[in-house]
KEDODO-446510 format. One record per residue (C-alpha): x, y, z. Coordinates in steps of 0.05 Angstrom, whole numbers, plus 5000, padded with zeros to 4 digits. Layout:
XYZ;...
This chain:
307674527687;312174027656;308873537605;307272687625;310372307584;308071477585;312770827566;311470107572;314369567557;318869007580;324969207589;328768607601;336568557602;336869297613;341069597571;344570257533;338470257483;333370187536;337370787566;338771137503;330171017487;328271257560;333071927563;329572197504;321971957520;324072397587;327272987547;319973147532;316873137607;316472677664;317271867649;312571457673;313770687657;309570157649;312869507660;309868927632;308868297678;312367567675;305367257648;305167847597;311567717569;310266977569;303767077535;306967547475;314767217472;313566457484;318266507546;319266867619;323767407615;331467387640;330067877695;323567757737;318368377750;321068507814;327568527786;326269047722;321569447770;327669587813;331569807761;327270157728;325570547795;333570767804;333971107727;334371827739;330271987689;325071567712;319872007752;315971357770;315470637744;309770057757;307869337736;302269467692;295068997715;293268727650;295568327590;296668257524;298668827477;295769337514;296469127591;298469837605;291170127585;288870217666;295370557677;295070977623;287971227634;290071277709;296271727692;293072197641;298672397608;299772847550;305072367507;305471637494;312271487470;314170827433;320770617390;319670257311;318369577332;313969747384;309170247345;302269877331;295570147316;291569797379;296570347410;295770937368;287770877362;287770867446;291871467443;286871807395;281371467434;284571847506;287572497474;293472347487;300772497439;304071847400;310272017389;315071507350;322571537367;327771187320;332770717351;339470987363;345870957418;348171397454;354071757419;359571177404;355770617440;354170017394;347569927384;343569417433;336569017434;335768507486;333967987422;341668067406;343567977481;339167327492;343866697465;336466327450;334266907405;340266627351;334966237315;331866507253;325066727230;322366687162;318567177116;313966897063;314767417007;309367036955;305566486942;303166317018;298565757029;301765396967;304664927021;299064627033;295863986985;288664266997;291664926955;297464596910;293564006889;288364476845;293564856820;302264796836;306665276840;312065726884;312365916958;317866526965;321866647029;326966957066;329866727125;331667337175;336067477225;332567617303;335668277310;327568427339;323768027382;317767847336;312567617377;308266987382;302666857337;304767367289;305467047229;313666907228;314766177238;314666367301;311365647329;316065247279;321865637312;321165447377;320864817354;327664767331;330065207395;327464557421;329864047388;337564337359;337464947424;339465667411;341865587340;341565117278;346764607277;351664557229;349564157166;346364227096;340464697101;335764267063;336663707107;335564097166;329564317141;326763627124;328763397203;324564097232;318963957191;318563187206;319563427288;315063977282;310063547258;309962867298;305062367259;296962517274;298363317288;292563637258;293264167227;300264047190;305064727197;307164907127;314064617104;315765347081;316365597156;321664987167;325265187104;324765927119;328665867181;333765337163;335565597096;339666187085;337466717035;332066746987;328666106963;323165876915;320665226941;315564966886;308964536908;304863956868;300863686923;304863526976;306763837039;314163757018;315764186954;318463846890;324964346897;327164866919;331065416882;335865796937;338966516916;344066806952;347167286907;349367976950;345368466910;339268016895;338567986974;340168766994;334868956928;329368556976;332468857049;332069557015;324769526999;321969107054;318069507110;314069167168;308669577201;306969187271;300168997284;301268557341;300367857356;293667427328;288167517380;286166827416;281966447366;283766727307;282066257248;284166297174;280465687151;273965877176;271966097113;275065877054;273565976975;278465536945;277865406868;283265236815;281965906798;283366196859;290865746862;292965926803;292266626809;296366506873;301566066841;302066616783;303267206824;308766816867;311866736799;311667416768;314467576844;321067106833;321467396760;321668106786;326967986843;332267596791;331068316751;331668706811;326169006778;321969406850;315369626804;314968906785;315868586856;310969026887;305368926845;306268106853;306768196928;300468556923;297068036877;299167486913;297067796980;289867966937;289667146916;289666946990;284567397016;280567126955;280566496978;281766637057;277767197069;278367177137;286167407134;284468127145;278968517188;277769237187;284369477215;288269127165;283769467106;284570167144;291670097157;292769957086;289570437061;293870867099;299970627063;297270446998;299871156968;306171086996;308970286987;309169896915;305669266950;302969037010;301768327045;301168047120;306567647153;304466937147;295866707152;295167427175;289967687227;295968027267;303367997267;306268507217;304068887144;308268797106;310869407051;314169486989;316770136981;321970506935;322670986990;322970967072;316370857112;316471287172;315870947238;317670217198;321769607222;326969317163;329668767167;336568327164;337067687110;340967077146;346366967094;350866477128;349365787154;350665847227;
């Protein structure tokens, strides 16, 4: 009796990667996919899809290697669970950026195979994500690398120092809430539309923070997410106090940026649950900044070497300085799932005020089953 084999996910702008993904989830049994709804993909991408449900269900139902295809009934991350205990079958397949643990712990949970493919086309196709199709999804995101939280007075104004990030290419579809900018992004989608104007990147910065931040918001968004996205490269933005840094170092030296692409790994963990709350407990001391501030440091000092001991250890402290003051950044998933990588990666830190999103690696070699990423070098 051949094997089940289980999919979900959106599926939008169908594509030869969705095909090239789906012929080999099928080479191991029959496909079942689990299609997730409009209000699904609203609730996880910000934004409707291209191609309504109806639409991607009939598609998706006239693939030959489809044996049978549904809307799954509930939301979030794992909308497909009623489908999948209903099915019962013996694989759950999933590509890179769509490998999380809520997934692989219901697999375990049900008995059931998780199997993680790698992306790749189909013989001398180019490869193809519907991010790279969708003309809005030409806005940035940002990674902070060190020194998180920095940004803001209540943190900066006991102790200064550095905020480190990167500002990244969308070649994935990171999702709400999960700790990239993600909420500062659509704010310039809104105000500039698919992609930042032309202009000096500083500036640009200073007019998405000022927008994304209308007098009386409470709380303030960080200044690093608007600099993140509308700054190429790597930069160093130092804070005494103020939500806008003193400077801000950029660095967009070739090798300096492929040393950080090479050792960057993001494990997802999907998006923040509803509620989630960073400040609710806080333990904020002089102390406690500084030892932030001087890990974000040692962190800059170890890129400019190119030196990947050094810059793991700082990610680590500086990720270690946050939860010392922010304690409710991580639950027990985060702790297990680092623990699981711990032998393996150099450093480790969450994507933004954690409690979802992505964890963040440094490694000296590959991570299996790991998303890298892209650094924006040009201005456009």
């Amino acid at each position: 009796m051949r094997k089940k084999v289980f999919v979900s996910g959106c599926f939008d702008l169908l594509h030869s990667g969705h095909i090239a993904f789906l012929q080999e989830a099928a080479s191991y049994g029959d496909l079942y996919v689990a299609l997730g709804s409009d209000a699904t993909v609203y609730e996880l991408k910000g934004r409707l899809p291209v191609n309504s449900e109806a639409e991607r269900l009939y598609m998706m139902q006239h693939i030959d290697c489809v044996k049978e295809a549904f809307i799954s009934s509930g939301s979030g991350m794992l909308d497909f669970a009623r489908e999948l205990r209903e099915v019962q079958p013996d694989l759950f397949v999933v590509n890179e950026d769509g490998n999380t643990p809520q997934k692989e712990n219901l697999c375990r949970e049900l008995g059931i195979d998780y199997i993680v493919l790698h992306r790749r086309p189909h013989a001398s196709l180019p490869a193809r994500s519907t991010t790279a199709l969708r003309a809005v999804e030409q806005m940035p995101y940002r990674i902070d690398l060190a020194g998180g939280w920095l940004d803001q007075p209540f943190v900066s104004q006991l102790y200064p120092g550095p905020v480190l990030t990167i500002s990244l290419e969308p070649t994935i579809p990171f999702n709400e809430r999960s700790g990239m900018a993600t909420s500062t992004r659509n704010s310039a989608l809104e105000l500039w539309g698919p992609k930042l104007p032309p202009g000096d990147p500083e500036k640009l910065a200073k007019i998405l923070f000022r927008y994304d931040n209308p007098p009386g918001k409470q709380p303030v968004s960080g200044s690093q997410d608007a600099i993140g996205i509308a700054m190429p490269g790597l930069n160093r933005a130092y804070y005494d106090g103020d939500y806008w840094p003193v400077r801000i170092e950029p660095v967009r030296d070739e090798l300096t940026l492929q040393f950080i692409e090479r050792a960057l790994y993001l494990i997802p963990l999907g998006p923040r649950e509803e509620g989630y709350n960073p400040l609710a407990e806080r333990r904020i001391s002089r102390e406690g900044a500084k030892a932030l501030a001087d890990a974000a440091e040692s962190c800059w000092e170890a890129i400019l070497r190119h030196d990947l001991a050094g810059f793991g250890a700082a990610v680590r402290q500086s990720f270690e300085a946050q939860i010392a003051m922010f304690p409710c950044m991580v639950n027990d998933m985060v702790q297990d799932l680092i623990r699981r990588y711990q032998d393996v990666a150099l450093g480790w830190k969450l994507s933004g005020a954690g409690g979802g999103g992505y964890l963040i690696l440094v490694a000296d070699e590959p991570i299996t089953n790991a998303v890298q990423v892209i650094i924006r070098r040009g201005l456009d």
